[in-house]
C-alpha positions in Angstrom: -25.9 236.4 142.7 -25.2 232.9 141.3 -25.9 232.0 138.2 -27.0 228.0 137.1 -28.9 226.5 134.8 -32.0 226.6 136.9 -34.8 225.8 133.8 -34.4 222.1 134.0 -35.8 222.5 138.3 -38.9 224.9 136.7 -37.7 228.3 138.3 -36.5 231.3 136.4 -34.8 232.5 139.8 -34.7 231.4 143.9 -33.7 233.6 146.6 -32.3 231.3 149.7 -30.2 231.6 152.7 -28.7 234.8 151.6 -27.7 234.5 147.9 -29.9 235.0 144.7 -30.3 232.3 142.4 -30.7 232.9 138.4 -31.2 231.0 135.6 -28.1 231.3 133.1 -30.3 230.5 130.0 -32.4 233.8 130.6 -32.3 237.2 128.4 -30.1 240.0 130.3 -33.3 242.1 130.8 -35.3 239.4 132.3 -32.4 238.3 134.9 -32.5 242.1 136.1 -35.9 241.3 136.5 -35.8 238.6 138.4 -32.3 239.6 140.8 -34.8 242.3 141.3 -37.7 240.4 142.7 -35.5 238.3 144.5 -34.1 240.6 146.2 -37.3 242.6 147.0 -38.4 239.3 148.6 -35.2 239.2 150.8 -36.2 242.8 151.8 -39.7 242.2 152.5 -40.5 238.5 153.0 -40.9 236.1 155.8 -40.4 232.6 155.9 -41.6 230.2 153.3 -43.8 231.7 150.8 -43.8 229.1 148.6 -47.2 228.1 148.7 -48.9 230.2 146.8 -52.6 228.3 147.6 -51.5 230.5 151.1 -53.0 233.7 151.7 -50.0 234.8 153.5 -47.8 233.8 150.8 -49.6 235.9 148.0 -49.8 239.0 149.9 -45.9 238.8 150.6 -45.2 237.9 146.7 -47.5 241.0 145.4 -45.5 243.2 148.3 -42.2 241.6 147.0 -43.4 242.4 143.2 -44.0 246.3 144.2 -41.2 246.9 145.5 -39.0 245.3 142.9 -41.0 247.4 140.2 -40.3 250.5 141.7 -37.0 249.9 142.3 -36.6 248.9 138.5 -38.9 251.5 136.8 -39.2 254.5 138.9 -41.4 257.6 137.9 -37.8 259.5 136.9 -37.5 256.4 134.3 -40.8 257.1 132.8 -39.5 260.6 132.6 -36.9 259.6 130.8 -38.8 257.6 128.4 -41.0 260.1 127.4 -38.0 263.2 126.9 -36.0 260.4 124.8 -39.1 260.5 122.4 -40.5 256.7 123.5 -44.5 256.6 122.1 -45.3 253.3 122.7 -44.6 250.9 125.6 -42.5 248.6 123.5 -40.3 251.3 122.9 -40.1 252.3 126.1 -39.6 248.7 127.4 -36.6 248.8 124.7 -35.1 251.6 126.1 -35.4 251.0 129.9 -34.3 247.1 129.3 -36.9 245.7 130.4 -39.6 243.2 128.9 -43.2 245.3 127.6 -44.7 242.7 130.5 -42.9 244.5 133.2 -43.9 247.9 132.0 -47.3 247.1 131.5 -47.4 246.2 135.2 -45.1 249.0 135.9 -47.9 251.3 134.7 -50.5 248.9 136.4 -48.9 249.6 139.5 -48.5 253.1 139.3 -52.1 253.5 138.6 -53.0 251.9 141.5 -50.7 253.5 144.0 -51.5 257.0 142.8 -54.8 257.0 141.1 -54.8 258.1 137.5 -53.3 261.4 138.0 -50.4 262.4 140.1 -47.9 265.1 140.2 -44.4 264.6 140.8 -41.9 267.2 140.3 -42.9 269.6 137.7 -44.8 267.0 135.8 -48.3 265.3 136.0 -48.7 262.0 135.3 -52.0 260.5 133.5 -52.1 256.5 133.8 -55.1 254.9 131.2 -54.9 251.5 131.1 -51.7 250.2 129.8 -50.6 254.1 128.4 -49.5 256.7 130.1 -49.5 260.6 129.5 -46.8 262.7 130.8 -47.2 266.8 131.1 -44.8 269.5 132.0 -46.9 271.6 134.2 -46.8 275.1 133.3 -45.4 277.7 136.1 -46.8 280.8 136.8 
């Protein structure tokens, strides 16, 4: 990862020929963020996606987004959140370092992948909207 003052060329972060690109003006959460995505597009994209008026090129940016999520915030994170006593997603943004934006899509995501309830581990996850509900489930 190399780090310039990327702001003043309108980009946040560019992955090319094999080395990650960041802007040095951004927030410590928000370049994790984006050395995440980058590097979800090195793992999953092909050729120029630039273009984002291209089908092509959107479906490979949303892949590249899902992956870098769940690499970020996994379900053991949320776990995490919710034993270190987190309520609302700005706390748990706080604690996870990352921005409430990323959460929110986090949850989004989650929600989509799973449907609004799924079990993992011993717990059950309930995803509403941009909250999420997080049981232990009971053992008999």
């Amino acid at each position: 990862m190399v780090e310039l003052p990327l702001s003043t060329f309108g980009t946040e972060g560019n992955y090319f020929d094999g080395m990650i690109f960041i802007d040095s003006a951004l927030p410590q959460h928000r370049k994790r963020e984006i050395l995440s995505e980058e590097y979800a597009h090195f793992k999953t994209s092909v050729g120029n996606i630039i273009n984002y008026e291209d089908v092509e090129s959107r479906k490979q940016e949303l892949k590249a987004r899902r992956y870098a999520i769940e690499m970020v915030i996994t379900l053991d994170d949320l776990i995490n959140c919710r034993d270190y006593g987190c309520t609302t997603i700005y706390e748990c943004a706080d604690f996870l370092s990352v921005s409430h934006e990323l959460l929110h899509d986090t949850l989004s995501h989650y929600q989509k992948k799973y449907g609004i309830n799924h079990q993992y581990k011993d717990k059950l996850f309930i995803f509403m909207d941009d909250s999420l509900l997080i049981l232990d489930k009971k053992i008999s």
